[in-house]
C-alpha positions as CSV (number, residue, x, y, z in Angstrom):
1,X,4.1,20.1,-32.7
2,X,4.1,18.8,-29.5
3,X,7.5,17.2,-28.2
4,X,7.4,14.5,-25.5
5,X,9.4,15.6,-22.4
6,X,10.9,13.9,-19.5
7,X,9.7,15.7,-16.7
8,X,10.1,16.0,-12.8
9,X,7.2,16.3,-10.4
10,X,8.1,17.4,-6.9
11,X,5.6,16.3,-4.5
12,X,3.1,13.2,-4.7
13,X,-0.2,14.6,-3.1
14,X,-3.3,14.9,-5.3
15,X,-1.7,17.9,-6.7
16,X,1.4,16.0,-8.0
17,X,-0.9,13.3,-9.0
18,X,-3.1,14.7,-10.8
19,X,-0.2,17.0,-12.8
20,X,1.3,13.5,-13.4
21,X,-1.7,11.5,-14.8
22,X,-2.1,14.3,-17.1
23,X,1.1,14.5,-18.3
24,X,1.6,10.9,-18.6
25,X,-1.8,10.5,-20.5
26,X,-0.2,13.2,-23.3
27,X,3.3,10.8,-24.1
28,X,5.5,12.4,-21.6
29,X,7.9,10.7,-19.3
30,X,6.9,11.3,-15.2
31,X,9.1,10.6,-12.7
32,X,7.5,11.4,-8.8
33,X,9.6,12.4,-6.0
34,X,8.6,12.4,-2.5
35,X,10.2,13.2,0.9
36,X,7.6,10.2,2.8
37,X,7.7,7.1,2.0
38,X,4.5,6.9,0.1
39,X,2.2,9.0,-1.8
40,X,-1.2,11.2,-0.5
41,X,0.3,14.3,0.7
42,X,-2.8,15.6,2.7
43,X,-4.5,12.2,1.9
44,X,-2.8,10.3,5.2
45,X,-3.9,7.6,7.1
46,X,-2.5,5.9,10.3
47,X,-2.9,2.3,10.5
48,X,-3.0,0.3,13.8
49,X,-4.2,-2.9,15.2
50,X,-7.1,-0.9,17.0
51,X,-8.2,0.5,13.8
52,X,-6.9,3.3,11.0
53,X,-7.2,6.5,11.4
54,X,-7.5,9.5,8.0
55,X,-5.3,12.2,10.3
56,X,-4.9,14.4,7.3
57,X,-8.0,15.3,5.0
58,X,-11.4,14.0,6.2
59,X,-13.4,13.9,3.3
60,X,-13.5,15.7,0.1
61,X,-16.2,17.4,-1.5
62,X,-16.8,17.7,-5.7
63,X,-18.2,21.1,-7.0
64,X,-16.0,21.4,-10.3
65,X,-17.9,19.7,-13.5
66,X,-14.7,18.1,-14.3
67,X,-13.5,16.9,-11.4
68,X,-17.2,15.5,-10.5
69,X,-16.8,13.3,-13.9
70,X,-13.2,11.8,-12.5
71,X,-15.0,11.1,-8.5
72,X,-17.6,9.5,-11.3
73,X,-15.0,7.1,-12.3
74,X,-13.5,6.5,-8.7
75,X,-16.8,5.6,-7.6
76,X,-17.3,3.2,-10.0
77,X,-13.7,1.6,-9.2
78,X,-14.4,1.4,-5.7
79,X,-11.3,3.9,-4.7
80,X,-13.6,6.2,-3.2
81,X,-17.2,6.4,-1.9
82,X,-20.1,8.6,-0.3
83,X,-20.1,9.8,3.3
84,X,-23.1,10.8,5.0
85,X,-22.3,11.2,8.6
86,X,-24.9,13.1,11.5
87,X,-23.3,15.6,11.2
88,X,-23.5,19.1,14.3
89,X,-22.2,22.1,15.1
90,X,-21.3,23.2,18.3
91,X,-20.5,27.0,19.5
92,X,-21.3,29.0,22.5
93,X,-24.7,27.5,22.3
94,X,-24.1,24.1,22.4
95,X,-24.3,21.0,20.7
96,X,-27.0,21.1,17.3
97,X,-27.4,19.4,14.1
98,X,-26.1,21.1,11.5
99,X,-28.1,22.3,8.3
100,X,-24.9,21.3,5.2
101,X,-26.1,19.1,3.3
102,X,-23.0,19.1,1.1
103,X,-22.4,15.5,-0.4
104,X,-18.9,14.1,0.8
105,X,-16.6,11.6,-0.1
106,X,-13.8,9.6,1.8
107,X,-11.0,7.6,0.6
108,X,-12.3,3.9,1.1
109,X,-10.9,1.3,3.1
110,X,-9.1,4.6,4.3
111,X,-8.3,7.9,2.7
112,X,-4.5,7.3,2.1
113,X,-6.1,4.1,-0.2
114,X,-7.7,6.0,-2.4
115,X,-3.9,7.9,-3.6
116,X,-2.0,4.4,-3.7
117,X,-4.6,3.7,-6.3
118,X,-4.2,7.3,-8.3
119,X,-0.3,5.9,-8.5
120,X,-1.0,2.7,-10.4
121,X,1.3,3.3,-13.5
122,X,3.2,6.0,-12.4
123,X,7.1,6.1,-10.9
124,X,7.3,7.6,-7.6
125,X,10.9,7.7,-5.9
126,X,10.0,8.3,-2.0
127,X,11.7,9.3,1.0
128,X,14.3,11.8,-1.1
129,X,13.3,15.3,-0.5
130,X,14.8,18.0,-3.0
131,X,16.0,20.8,-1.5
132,X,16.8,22.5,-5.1
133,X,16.9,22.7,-8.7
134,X,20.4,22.8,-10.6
135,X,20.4,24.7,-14.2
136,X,22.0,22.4,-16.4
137,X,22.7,23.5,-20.4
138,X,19.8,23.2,-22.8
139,X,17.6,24.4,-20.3
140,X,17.1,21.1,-18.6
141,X,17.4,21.2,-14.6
142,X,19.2,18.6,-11.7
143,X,16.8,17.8,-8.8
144,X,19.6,17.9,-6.0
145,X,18.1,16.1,-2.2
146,X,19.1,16.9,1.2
147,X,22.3,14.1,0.9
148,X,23.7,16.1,-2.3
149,X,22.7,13.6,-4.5
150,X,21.7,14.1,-8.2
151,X,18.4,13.3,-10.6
152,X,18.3,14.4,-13.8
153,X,18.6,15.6,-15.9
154,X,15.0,16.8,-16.7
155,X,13.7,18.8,-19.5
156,X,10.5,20.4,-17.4
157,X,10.1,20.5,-13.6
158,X,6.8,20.8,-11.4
159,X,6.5,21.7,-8.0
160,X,3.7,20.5,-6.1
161,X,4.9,21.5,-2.5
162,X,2.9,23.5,0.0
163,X,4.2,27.6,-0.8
164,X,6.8,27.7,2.1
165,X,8.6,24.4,1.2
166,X,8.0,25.7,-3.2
167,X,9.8,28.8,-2.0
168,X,13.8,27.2,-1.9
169,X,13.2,25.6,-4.7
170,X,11.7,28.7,-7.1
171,X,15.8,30.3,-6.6
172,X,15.8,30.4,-10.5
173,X,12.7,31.7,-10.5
174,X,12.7,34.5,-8.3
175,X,8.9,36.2,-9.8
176,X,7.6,32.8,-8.7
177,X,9.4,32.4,-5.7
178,X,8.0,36.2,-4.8
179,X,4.2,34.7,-5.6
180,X,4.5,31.6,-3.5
181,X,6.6,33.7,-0.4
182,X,2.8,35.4,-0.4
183,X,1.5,33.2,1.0
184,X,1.1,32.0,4.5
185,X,0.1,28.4,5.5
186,X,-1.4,27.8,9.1
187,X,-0.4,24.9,11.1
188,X,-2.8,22.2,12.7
189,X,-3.0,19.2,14.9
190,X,-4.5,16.3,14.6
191,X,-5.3,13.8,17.4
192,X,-6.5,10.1,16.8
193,X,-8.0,8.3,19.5
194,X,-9.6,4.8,19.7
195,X,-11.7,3.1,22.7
196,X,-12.9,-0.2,23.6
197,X,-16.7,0.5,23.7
198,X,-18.1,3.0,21.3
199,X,-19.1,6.7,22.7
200,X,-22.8,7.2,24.1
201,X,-23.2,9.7,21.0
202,X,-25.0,10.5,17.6
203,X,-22.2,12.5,16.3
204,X,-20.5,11.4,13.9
205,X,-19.0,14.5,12.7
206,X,-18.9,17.9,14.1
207,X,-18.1,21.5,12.9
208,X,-16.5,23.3,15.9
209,X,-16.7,27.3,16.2
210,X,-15.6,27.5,20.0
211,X,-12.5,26.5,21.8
212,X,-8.9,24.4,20.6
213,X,-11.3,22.6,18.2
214,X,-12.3,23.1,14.8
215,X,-13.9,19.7,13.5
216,X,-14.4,16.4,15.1
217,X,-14.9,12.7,13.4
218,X,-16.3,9.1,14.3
219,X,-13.8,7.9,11.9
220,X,-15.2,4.7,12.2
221,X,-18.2,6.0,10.8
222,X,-17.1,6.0,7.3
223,X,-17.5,3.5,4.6
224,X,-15.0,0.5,5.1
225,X,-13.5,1.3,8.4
226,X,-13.0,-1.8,10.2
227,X,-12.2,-2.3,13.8
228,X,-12.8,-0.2,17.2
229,X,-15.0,3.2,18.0
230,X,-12.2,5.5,16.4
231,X,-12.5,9.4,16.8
232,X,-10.3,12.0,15.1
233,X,-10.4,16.0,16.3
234,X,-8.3,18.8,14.5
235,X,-7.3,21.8,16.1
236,X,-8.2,25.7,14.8
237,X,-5.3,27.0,13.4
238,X,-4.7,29.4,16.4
239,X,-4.5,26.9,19.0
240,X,-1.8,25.2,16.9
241,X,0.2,28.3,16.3
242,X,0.2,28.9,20.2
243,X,1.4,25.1,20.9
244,X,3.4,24.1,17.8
245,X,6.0,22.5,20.2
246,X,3.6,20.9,22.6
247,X,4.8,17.0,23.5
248,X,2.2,15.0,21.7
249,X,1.1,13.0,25.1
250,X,-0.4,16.4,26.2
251,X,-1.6,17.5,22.8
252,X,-3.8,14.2,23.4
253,X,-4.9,15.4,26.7
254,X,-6.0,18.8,26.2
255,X,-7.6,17.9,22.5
256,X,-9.2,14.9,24.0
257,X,-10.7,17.0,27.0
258,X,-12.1,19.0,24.1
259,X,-13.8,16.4,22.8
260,X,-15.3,15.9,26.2
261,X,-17.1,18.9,26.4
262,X,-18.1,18.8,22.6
263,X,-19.7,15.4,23.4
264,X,-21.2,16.2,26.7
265,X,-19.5,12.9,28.2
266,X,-17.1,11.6,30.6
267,X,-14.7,9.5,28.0
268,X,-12.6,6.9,29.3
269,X,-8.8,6.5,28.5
270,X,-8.3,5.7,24.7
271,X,-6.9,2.2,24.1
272,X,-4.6,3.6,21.3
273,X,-4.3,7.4,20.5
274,X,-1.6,9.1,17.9
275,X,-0.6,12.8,17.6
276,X,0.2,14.3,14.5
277,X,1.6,18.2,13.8
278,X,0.8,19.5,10.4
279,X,3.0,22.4,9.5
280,X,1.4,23.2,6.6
281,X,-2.0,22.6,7.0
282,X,-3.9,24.7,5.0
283,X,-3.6,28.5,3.2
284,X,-4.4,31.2,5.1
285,X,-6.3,33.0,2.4
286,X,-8.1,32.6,-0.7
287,X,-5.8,32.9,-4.0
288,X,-7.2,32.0,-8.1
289,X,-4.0,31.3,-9.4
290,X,-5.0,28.0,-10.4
291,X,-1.5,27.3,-11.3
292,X,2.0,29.4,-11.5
293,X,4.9,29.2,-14.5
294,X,7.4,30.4,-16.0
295,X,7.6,28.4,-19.4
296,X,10.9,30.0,-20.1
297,X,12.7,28.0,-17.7
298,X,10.8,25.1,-17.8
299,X,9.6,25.6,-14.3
300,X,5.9,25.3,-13.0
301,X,3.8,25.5,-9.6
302,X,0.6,23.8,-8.7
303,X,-1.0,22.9,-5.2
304,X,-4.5,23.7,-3.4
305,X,-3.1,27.1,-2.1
306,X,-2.9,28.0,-5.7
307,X,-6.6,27.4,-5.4
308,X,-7.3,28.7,-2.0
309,X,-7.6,25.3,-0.4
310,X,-9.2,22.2,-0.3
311,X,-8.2,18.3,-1.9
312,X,-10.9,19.5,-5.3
313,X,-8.5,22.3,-6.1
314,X,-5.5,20.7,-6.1
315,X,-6.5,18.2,-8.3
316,X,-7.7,21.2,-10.5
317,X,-4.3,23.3,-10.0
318,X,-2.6,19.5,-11.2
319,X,-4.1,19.5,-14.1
320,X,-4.3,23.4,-15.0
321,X,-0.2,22.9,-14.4
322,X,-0.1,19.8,-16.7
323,X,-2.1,21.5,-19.6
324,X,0.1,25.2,-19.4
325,X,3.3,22.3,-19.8
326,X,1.7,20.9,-22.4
């Protein structure tokens, strides 16, 4: 017999989402909690008067039967659509187009849409970050924030964290505290930039193998993007570690000289430009967990680094979470 819960899901990126959907779908009660104000995790966007900016993920790809039949679906709603930017590679050779062919997707008007639409019918309770789980009788648990105040109580509880911010919370769980504690995430920058009169370029999107840079965007190349010639570069994970408390003003200027010399041009100041420090950007390894619990306390784990990365598998860890729950 399956008994209808009311259950806690820590964390609203695609991850959380998708654990949510699922577990809504099959009777239970979801309630959402996330430290930002709004939903997307990974999935951000910046939006200015110049133009918005996706500073977290930059497209998503679809391998996964399943989850090719639910971008299906988006597609047809209008949340997401197809990307197919000139794309290159540059390394110690130069500038060259590059041979992927991999279809891509993006978020459309901007990625950060495309998760605001996932919520639709589900409660999300932002800006409170839980800092830990209280045991309360009956094997039902207290979500306790950073103010020491109280939600609850809950009968199951899913975290859908990056590992390091999963491990606090797993104190009741020390096997799955040990799991997630394996694993390290690396830390990234992100740099938006915007400018009056579009860049002398074909690129629209570039795989990086030398220097601070690992990828570079024409964001304004994507489906829906309205307003000026808007870039976005993301920095290798080594640069990042090296200048984690670098002032974002010169994080701009070195990234942005970067993009100089991937370009081959002289760019003039940005009109608008944003900085952005991801902690947590991305595992550092591959891992096939698909999902971590311990259905004795009530207590389960789901995220991309369950998965060894990217926006597909944590949708997939969401769902393989939801369905060991249920």
């Amino acid at each position: 017999m399956t008994h209808n819960h009311n259950i806690a899901i820590i964390g609203a990126g695609l991850a959380g989402i998708s654990a949510a959907q699922a577990l809504t779908q099959s009777g239970h009660r979801v309630t959402l909690y996330d430290k930002s104000r709004g939903s997307g995790g990974r999935m951000c966007s910046k939006r200015t008067t110049e133009g918005d900016f996706d500073i977290g993920a930059q497209y998503f790809t679809a391998r996964d039967s399943q989850f090719r039949q639910e971008v299906k679906r988006w597609l047809d709603q209008g949340w997401v659509t197809e990307w197919n930017p000139r794309l290159y590679r540059y390394d110690d050779n130069g500038l060259t187009p590059s041979e992927d062919d991999q279809q891509r997707f993006v978020g459309t008007p901007r990625m950060t849409a495309w998760s605001r639409h996932l919520l639709e019918g589900l409660e999300l309770v932002g800006e409170t970050r839980i800092v830990r789980l209280h045991p309360e009788a009956d094997r039902q648990w207290l979500l306790v924030d950073e103010h020491d105040r109280h939600y609850g109580p809950y009968d199951r509880v899913v975290i859908a964290t990056p590992a390091p911010q999963a491990v606090p919370l797993l104190e009741a769980a020390p096997q799955l505290a040990q799991t997630a504690a394996q694993v390290q995430m690396e830390a990234g920058w992100a740099v938006a930039m915007a400018f009056e009169q579009p860049l002398t370029t074909n690129v629209d999107a570039c795989f990086v193998r030398t220097g601070p840079l690992d990828w570079v965007a024409r964001n304004s190349s994507k489906p829906g993007r309205a307003g000026l010639d808007t870039w976005v570069v993301q920095s290798t994970a080594s640069w990042a570690e090296g200048h984690l408390d670098l002032k974002p003003e010169a994080v701009t200027q070195q990234l942005g000289q970067a993009l100089a010399e991937v370009l081959g041009l002289h760019l003039p100041p940005p009109v608008q430009s944003h900085a952005h420090r991801w902690l947590y950007a991305r595992p550092n390894g591959e891992y096939n967990w698909g999902a971590l619990a311990a259905p004795e306390l009530g207590v389960y784990v789901c995220g991309d680094w369950c998965l060894g990365g990217r926006l597909e598998n944590a949708w997939l860890s969401g769902l393989q979470a939801a369905r060991t729950l249920t």
